[in-house]
mmCIF file as Biopython writes it, N, C-alpha, C and O atoms, coordinates in Angstrom:
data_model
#
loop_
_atom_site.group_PDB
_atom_site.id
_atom_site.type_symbol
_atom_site.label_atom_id
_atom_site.label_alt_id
_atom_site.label_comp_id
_atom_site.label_asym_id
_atom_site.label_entity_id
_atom_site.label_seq_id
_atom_site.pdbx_PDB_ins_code
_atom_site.Cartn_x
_atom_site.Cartn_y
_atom_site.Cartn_z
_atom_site.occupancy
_atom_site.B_iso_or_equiv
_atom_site.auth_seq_id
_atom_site.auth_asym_id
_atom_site.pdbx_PDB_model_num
ATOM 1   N N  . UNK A ? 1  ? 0.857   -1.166  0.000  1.0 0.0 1  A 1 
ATOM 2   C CA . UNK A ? 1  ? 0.000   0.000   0.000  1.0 0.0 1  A 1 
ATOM 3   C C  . UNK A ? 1  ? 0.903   1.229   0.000  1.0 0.0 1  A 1 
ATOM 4   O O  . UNK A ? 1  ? 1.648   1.447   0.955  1.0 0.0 1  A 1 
ATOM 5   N N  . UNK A ? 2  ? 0.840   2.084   -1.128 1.0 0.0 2  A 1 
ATOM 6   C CA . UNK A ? 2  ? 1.430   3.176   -1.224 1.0 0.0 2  A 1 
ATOM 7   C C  . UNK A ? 2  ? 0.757   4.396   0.221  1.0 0.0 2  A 1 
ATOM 8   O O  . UNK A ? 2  ? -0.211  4.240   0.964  1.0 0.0 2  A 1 
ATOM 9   N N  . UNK A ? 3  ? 1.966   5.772   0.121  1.0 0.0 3  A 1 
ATOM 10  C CA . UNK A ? 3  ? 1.460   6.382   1.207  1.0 0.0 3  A 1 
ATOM 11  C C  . UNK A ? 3  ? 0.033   7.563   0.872  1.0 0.0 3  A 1 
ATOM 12  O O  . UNK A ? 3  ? -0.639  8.269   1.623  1.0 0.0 3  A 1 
ATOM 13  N N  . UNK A ? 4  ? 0.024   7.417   -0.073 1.0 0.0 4  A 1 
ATOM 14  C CA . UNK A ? 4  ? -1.275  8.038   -0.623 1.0 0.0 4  A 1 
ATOM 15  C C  . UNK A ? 4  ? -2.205  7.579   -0.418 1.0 0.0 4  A 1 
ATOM 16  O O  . UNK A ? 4  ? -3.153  8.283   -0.068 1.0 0.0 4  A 1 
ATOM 17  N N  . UNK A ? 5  ? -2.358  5.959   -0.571 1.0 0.0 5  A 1 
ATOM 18  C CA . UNK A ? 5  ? -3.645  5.557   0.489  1.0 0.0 5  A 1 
ATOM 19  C C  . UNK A ? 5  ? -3.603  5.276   1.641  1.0 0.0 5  A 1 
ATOM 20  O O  . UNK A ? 5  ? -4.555  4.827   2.278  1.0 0.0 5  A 1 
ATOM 21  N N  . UNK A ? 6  ? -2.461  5.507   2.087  1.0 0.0 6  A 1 
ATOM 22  C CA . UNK A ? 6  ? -2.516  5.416   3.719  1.0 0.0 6  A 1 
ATOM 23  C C  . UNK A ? 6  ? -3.177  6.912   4.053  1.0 0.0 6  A 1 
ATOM 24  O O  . UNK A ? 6  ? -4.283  6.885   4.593  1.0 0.0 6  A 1 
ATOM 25  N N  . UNK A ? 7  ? -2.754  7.840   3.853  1.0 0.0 7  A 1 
ATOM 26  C CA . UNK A ? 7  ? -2.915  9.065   4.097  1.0 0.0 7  A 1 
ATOM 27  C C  . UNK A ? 7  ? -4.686  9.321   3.863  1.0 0.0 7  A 1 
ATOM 28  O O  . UNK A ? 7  ? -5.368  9.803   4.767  1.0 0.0 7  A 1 
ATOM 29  N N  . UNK A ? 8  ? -5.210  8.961   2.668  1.0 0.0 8  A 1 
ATOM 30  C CA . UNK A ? 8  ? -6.427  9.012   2.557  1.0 0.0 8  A 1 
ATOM 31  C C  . UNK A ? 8  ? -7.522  8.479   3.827  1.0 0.0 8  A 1 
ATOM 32  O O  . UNK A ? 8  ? -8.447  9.044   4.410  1.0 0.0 8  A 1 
ATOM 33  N N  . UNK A ? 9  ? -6.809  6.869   3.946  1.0 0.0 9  A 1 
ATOM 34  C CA . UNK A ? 9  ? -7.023  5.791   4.947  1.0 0.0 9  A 1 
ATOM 35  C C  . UNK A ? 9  ? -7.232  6.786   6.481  1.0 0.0 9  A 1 
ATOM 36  O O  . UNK A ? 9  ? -8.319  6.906   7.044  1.0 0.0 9  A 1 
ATOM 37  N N  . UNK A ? 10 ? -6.367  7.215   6.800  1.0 0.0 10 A 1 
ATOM 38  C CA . UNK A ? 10 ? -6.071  8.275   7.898  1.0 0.0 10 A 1 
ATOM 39  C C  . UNK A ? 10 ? -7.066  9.461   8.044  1.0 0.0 10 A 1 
ATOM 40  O O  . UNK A ? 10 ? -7.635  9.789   9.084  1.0 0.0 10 A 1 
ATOM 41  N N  . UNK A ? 11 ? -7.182  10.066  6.783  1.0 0.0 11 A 1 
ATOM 42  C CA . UNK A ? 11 ? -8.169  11.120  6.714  1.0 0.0 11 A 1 
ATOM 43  C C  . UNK A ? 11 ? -8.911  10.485  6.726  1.0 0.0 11 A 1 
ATOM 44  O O  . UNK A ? 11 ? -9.418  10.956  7.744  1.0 0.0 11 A 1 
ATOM 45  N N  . UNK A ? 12 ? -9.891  9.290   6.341  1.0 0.0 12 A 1 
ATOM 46  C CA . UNK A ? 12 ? -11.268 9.256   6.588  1.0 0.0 12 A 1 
ATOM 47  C C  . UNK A ? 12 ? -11.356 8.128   7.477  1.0 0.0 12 A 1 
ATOM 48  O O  . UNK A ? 12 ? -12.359 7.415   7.454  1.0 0.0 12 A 1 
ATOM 49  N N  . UNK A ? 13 ? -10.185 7.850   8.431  1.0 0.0 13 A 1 
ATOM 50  C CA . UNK A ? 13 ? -10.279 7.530   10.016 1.0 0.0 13 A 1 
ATOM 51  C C  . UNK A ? 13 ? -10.588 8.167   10.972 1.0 0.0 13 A 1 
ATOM 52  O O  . UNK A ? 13 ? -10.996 7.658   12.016 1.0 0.0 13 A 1 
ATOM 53  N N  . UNK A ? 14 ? -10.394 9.827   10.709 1.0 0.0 14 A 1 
ATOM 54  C CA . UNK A ? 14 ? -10.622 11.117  11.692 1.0 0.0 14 A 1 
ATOM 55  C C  . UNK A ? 14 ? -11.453 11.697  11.387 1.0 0.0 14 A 1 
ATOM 56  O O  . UNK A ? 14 ? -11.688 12.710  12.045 1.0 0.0 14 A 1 
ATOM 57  N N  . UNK A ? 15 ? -12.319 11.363  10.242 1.0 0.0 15 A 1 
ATOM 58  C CA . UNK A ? 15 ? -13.554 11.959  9.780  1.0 0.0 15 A 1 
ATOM 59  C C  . UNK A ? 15 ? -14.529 10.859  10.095 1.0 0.0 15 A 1 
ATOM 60  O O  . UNK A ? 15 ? -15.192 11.073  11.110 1.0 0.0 15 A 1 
ATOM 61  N N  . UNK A ? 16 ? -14.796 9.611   9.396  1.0 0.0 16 A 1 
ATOM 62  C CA . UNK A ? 16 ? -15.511 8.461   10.209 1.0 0.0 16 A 1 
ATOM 63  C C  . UNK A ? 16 ? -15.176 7.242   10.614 1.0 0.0 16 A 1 
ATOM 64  O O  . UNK A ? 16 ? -15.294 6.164   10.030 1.0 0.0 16 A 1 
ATOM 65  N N  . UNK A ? 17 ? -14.748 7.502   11.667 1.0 0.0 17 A 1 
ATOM 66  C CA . UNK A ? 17 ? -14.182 5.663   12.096 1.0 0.0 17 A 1 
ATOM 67  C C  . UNK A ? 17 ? -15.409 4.977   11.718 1.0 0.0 17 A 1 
ATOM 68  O O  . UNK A ? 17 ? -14.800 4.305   10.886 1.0 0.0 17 A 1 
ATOM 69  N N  . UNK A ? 18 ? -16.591 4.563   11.603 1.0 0.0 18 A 1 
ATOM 70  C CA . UNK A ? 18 ? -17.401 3.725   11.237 1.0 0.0 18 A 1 
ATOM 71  C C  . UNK A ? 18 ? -16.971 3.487   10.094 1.0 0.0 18 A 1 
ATOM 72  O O  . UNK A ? 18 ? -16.456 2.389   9.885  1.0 0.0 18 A 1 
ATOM 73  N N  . UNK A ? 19 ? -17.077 4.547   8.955  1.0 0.0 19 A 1 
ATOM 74  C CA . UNK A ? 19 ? -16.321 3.565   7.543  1.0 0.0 19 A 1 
ATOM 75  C C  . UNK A ? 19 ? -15.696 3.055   7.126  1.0 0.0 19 A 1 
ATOM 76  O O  . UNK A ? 19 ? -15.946 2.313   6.176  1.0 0.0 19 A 1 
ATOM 77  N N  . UNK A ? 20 ? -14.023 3.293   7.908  1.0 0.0 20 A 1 
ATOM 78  C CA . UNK A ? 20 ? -13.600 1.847   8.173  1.0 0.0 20 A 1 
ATOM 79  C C  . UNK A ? 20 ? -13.699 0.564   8.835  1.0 0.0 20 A 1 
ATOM 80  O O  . UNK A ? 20 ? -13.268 -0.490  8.369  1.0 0.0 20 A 1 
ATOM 81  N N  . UNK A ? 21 ? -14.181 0.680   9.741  1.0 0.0 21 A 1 
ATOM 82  C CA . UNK A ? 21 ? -14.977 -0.129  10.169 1.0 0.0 21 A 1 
ATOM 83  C C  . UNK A ? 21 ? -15.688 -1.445  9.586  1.0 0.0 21 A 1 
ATOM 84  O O  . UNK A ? 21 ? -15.374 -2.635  9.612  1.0 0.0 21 A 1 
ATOM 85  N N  . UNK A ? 22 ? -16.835 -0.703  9.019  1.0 0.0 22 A 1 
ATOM 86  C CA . UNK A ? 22 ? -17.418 -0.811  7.500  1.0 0.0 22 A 1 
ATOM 87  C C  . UNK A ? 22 ? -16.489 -1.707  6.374  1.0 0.0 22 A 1 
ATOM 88  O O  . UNK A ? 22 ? -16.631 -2.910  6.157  1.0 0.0 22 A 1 
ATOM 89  N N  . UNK A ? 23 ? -15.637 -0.923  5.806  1.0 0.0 23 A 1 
ATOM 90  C CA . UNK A ? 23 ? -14.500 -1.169  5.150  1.0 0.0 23 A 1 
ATOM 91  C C  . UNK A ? 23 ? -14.333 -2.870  5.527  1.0 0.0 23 A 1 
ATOM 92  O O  . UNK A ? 23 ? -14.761 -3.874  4.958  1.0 0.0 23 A 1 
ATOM 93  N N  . UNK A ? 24 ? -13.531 -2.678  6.718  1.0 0.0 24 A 1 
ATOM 94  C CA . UNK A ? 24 ? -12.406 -3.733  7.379  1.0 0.0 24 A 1 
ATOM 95  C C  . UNK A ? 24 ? -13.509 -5.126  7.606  1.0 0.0 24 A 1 
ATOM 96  O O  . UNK A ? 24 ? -13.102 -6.287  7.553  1.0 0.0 24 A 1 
ATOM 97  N N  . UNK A ? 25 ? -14.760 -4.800  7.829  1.0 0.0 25 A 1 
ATOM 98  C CA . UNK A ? 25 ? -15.579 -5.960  7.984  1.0 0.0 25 A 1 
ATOM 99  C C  . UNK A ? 25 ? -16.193 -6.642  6.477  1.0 0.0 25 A 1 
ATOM 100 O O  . UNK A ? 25 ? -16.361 -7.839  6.248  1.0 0.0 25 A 1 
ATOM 101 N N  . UNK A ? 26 ? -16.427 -5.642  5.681  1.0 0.0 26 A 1 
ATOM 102 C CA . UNK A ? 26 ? -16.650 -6.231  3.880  1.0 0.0 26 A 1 
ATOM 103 C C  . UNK A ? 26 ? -15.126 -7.026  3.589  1.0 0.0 26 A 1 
ATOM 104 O O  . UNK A ? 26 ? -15.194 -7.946  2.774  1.0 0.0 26 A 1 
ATOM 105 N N  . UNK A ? 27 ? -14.137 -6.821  4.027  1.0 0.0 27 A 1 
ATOM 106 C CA . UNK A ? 27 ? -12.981 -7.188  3.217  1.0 0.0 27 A 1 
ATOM 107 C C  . UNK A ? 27 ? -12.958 -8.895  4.118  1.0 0.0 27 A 1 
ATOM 108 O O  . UNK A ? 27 ? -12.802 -9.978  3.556  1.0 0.0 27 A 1 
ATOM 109 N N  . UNK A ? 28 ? -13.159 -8.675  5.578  1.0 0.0 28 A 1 
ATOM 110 C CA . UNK A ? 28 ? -12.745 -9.722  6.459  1.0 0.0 28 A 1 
ATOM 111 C C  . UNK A ? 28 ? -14.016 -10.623 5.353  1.0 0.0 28 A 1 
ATOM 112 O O  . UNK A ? 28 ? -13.658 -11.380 4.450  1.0 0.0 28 A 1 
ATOM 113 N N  . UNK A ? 29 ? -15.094 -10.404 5.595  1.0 0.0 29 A 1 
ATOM 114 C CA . UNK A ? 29 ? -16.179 -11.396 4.655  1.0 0.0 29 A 1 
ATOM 115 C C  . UNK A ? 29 ? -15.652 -11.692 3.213  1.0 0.0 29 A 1 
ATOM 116 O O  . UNK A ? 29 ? -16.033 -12.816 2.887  1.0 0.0 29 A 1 
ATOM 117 N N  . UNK A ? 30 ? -14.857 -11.045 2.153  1.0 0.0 30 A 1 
ATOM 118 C CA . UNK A ? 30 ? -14.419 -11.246 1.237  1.0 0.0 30 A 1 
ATOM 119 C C  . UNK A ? 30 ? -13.611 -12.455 1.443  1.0 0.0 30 A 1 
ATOM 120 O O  . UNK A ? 30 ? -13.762 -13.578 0.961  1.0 0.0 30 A 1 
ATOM 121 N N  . UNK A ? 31 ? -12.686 -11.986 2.287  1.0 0.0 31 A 1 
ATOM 122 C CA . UNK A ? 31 ? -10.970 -12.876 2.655  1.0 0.0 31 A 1 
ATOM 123 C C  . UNK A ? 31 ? -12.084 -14.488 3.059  1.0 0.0 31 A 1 
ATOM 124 O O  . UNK A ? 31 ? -11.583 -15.537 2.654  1.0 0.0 31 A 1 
ATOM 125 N N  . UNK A ? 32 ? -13.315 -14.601 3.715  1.0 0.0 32 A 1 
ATOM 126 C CA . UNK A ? 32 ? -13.419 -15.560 4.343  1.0 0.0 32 A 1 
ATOM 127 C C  . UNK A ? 32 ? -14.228 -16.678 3.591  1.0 0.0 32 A 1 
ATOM 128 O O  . UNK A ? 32 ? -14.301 -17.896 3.751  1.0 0.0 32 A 1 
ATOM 129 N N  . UNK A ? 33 ? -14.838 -15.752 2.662  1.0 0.0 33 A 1 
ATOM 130 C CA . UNK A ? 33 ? -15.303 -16.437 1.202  1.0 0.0 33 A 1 
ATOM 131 C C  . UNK A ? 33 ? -15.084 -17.258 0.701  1.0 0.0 33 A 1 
ATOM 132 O O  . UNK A ? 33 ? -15.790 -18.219 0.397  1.0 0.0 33 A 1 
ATOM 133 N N  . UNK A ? 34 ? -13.142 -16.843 0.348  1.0 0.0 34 A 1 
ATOM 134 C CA . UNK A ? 34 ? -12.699 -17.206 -0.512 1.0 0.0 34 A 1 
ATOM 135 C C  . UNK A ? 34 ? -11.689 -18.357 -0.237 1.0 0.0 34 A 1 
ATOM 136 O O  . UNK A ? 34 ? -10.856 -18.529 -1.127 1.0 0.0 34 A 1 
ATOM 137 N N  . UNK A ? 35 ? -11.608 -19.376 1.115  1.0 0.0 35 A 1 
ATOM 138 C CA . UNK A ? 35 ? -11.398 -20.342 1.692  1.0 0.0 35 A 1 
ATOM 139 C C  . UNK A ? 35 ? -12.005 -21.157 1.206  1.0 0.0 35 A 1 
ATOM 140 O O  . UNK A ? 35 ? -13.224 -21.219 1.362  1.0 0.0 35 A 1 
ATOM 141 N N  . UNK A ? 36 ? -11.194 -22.180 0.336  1.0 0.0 36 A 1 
ATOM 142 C CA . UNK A ? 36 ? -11.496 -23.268 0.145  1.0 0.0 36 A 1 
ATOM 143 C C  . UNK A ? 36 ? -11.590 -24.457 0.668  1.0 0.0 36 A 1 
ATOM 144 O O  . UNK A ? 36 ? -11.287 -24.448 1.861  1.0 0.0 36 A 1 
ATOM 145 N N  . UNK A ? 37 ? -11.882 -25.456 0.267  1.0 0.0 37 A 1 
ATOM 146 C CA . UNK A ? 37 ? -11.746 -27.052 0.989  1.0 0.0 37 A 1 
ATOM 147 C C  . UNK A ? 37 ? -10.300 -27.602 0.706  1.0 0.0 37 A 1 
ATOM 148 O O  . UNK A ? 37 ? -9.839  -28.631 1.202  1.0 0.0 37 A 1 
ATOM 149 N N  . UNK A ? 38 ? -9.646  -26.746 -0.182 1.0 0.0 38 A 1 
ATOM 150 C CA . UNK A ? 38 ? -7.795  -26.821 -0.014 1.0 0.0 38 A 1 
ATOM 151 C C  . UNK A ? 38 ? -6.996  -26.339 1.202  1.0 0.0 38 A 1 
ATOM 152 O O  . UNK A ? 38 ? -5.997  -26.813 1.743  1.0 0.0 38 A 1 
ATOM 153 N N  . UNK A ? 39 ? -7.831  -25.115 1.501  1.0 0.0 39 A 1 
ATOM 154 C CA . UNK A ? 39 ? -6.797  -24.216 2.598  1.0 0.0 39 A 1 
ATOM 155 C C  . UNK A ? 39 ? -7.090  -24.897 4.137  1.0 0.0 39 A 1 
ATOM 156 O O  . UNK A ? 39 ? -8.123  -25.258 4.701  1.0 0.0 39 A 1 
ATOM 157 N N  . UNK A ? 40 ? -5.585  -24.886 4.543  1.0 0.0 40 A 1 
ATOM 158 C CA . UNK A ? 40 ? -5.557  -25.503 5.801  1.0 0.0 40 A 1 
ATOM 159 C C  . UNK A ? 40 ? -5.360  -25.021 6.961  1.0 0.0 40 A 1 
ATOM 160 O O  . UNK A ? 40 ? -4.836  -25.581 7.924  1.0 0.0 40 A 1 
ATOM 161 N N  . UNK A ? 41 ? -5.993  -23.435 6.844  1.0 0.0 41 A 1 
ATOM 162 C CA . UNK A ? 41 ? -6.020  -22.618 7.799  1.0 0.0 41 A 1 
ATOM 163 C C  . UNK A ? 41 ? -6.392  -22.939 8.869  1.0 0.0 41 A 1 
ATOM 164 O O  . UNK A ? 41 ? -5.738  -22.530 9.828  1.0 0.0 41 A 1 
ATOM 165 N N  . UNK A ? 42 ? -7.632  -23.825 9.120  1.0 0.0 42 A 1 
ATOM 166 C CA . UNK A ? 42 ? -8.612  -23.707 9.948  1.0 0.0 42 A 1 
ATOM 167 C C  . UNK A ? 42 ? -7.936  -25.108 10.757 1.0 0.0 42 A 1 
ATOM 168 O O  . UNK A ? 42 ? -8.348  -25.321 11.898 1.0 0.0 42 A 1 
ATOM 169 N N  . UNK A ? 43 ? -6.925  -26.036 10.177 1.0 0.0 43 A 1 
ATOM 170 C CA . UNK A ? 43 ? -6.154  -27.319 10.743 1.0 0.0 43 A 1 
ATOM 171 C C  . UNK A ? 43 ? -5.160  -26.657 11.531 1.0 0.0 43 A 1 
ATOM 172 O O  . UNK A ? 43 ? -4.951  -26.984 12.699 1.0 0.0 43 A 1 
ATOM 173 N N  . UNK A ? 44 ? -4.169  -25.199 10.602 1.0 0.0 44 A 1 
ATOM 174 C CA . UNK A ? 44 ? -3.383  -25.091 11.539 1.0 0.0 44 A 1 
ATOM 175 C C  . UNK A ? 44 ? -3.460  -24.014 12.997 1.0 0.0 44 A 1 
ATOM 176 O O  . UNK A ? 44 ? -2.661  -23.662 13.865 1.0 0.0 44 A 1 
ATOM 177 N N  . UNK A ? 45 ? -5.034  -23.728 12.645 1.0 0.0 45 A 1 
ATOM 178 C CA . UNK A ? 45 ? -5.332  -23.006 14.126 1.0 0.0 45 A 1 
ATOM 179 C C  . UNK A ? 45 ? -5.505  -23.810 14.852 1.0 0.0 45 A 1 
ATOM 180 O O  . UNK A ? 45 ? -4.737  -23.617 15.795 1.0 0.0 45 A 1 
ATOM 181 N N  . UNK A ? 46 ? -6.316  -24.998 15.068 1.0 0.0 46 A 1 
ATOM 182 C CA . UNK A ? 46 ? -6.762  -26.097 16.257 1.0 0.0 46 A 1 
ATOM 183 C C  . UNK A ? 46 ? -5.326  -26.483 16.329 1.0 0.0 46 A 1 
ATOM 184 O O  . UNK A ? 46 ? -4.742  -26.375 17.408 1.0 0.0 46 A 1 
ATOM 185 N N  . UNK A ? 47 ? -4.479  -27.086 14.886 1.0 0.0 47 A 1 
ATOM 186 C CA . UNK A ? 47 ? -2.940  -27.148 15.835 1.0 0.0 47 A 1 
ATOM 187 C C  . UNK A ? 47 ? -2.057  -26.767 16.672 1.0 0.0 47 A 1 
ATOM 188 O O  . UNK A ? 47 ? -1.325  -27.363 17.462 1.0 0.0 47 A 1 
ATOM 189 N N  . UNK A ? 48 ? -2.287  -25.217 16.277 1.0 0.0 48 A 1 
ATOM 190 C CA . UNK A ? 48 ? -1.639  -24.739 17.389 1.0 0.0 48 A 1 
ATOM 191 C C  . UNK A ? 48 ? -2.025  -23.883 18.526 1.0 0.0 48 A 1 
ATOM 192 O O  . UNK A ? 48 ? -1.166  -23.251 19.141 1.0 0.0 48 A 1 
ATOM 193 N N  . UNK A ? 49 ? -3.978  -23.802 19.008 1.0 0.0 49 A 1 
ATOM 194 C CA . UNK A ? 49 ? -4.399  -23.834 19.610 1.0 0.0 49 A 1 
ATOM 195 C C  . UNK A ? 49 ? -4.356  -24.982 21.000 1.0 0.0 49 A 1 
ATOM 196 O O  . UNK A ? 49 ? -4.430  -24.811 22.216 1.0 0.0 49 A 1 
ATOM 197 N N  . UNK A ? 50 ? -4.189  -26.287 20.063 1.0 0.0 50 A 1 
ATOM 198 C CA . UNK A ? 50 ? -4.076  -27.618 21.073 1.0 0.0 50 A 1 
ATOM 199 C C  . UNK A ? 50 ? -2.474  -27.374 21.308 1.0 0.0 50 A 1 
ATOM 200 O O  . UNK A ? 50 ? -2.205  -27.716 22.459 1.0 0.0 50 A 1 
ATOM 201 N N  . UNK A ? 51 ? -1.080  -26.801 20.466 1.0 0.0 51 A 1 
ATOM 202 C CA . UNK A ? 51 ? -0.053  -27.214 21.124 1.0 0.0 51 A 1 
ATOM 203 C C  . UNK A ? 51 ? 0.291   -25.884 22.461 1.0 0.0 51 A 1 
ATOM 204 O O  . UNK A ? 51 ? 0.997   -25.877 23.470 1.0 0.0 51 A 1 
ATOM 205 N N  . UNK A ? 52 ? -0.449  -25.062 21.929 1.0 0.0 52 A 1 
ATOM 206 C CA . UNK A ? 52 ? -0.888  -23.746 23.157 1.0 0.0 52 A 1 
ATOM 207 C C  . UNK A ? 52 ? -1.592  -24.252 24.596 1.0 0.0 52 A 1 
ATOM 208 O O  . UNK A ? 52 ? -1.139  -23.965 25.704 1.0 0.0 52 A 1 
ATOM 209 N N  . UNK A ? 53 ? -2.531  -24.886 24.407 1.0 0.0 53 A 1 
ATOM 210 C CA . UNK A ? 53 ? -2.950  -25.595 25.412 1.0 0.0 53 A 1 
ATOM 211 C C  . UNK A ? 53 ? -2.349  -26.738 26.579 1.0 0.0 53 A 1 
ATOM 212 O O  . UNK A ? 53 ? -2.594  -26.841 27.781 1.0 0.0 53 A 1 
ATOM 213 N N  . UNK A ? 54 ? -1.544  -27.461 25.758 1.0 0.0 54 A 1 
ATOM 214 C CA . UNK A ? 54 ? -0.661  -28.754 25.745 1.0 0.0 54 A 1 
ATOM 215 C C  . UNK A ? 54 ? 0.611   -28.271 26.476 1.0 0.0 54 A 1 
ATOM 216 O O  . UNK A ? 54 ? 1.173   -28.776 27.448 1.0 0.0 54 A 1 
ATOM 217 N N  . UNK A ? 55 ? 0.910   -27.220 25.801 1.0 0.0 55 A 1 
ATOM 218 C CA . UNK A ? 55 ? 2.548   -26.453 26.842 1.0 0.0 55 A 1 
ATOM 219 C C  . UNK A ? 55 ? 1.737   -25.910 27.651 1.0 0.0 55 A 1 
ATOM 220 O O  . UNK A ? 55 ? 1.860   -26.604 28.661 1.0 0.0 55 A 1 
ATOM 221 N N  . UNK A ? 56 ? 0.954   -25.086 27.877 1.0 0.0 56 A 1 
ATOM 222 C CA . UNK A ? 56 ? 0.673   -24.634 29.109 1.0 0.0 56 A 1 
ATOM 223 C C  . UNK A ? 56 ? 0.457   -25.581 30.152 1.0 0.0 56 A 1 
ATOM 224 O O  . UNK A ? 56 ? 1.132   -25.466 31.175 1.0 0.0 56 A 1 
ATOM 225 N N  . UNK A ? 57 ? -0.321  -26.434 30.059 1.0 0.0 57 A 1 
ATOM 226 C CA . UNK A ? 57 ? -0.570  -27.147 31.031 1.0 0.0 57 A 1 
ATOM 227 C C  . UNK A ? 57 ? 0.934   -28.603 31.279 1.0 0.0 57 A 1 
ATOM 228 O O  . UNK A ? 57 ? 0.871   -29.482 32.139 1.0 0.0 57 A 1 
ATOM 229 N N  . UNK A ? 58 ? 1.696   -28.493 30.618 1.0 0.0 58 A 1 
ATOM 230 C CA . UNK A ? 58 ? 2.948   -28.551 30.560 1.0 0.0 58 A 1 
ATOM 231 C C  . UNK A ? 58 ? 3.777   -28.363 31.749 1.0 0.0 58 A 1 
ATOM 232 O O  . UNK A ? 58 ? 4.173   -29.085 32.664 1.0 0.0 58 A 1 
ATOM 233 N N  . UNK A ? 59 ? 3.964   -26.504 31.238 1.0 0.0 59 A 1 
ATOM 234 C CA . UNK A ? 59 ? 4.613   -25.489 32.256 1.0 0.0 59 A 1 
ATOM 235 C C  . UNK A ? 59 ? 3.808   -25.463 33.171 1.0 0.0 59 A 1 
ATOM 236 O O  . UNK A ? 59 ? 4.361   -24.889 34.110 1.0 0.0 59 A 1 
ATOM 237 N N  . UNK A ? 60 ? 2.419   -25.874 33.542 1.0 0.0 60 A 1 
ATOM 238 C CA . UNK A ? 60 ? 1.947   -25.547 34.568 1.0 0.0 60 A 1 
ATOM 239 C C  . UNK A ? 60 ? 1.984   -26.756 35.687 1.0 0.0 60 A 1 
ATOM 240 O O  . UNK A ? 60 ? 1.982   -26.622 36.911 1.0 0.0 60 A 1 
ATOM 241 N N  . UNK A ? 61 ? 2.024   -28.252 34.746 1.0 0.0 61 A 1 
ATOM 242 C CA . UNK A ? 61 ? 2.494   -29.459 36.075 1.0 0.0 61 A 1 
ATOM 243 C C  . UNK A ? 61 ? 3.549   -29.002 36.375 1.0 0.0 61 A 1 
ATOM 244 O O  . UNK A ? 61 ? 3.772   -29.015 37.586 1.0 0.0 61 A 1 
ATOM 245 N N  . UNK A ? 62 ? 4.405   -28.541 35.667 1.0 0.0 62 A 1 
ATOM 246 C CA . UNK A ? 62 ? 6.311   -28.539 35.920 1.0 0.0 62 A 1 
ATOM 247 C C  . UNK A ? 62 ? 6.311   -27.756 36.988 1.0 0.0 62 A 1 
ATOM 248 O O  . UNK A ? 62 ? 7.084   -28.147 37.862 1.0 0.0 62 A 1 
ATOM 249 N N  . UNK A ? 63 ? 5.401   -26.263 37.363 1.0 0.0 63 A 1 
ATOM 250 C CA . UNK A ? 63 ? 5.742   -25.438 38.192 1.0 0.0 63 A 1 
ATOM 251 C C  . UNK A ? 63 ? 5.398   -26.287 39.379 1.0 0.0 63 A 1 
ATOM 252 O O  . UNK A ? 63 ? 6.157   -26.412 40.339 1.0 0.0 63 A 1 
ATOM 253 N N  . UNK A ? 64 ? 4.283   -26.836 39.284 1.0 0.0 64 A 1 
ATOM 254 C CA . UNK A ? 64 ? 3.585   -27.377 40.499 1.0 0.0 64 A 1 
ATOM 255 C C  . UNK A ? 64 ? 4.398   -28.242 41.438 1.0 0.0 64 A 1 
ATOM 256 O O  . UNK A ? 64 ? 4.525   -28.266 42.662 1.0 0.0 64 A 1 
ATOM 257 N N  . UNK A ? 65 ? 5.179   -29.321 39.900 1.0 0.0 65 A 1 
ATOM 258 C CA . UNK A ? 65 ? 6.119   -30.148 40.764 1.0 0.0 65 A 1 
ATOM 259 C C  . UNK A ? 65 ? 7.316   -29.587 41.360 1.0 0.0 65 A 1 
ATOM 260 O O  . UNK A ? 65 ? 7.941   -30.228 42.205 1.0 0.0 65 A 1 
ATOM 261 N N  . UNK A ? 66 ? 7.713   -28.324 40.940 1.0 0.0 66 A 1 
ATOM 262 C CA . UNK A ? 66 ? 8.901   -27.464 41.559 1.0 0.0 66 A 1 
ATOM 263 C C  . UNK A ? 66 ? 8.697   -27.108 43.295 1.0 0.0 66 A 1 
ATOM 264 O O  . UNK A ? 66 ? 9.617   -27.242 44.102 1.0 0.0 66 A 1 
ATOM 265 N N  . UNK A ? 67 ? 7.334   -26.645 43.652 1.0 0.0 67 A 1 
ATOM 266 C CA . UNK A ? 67 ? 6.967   -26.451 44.722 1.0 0.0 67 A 1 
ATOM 267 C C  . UNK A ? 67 ? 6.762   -27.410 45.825 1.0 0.0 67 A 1 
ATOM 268 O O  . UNK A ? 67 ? 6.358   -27.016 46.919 1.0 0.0 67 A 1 
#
């Protein structure tokens, strides 16, 4: 993104935050569209949701057994 549309972006952030807003939620529905039964987005969030889960409770026996 050049700084000309940032700058625009900016000006009509201080004039209406709702239209970006607006904006940022049409694009998120675009982007989410366009997920196919190829993309393995949605495998590598539970992956590393469960290995997020998995170390924590990890680090959290380890502390326990320290005490």
């Amino acid at each position: 993104m050049n700084t000309e549309k940032l700058g625009a972006l900016w000006e009509q952030l201080l004039q209406d935050p709702s239209a970006i807003w607006a904006q940022l939620q049409t694009q998120f529905q675009a982007m989410s569209t366009r997920l196919g039964g190829s993309d393995a987005s949605a495998e590598l969030v539970v992956l590393l949701a469960g290995a997020f889960i998995l170390g924590f409770l990890f680090c959290h026996v380890q502390g326990k057994a320290k005490r």
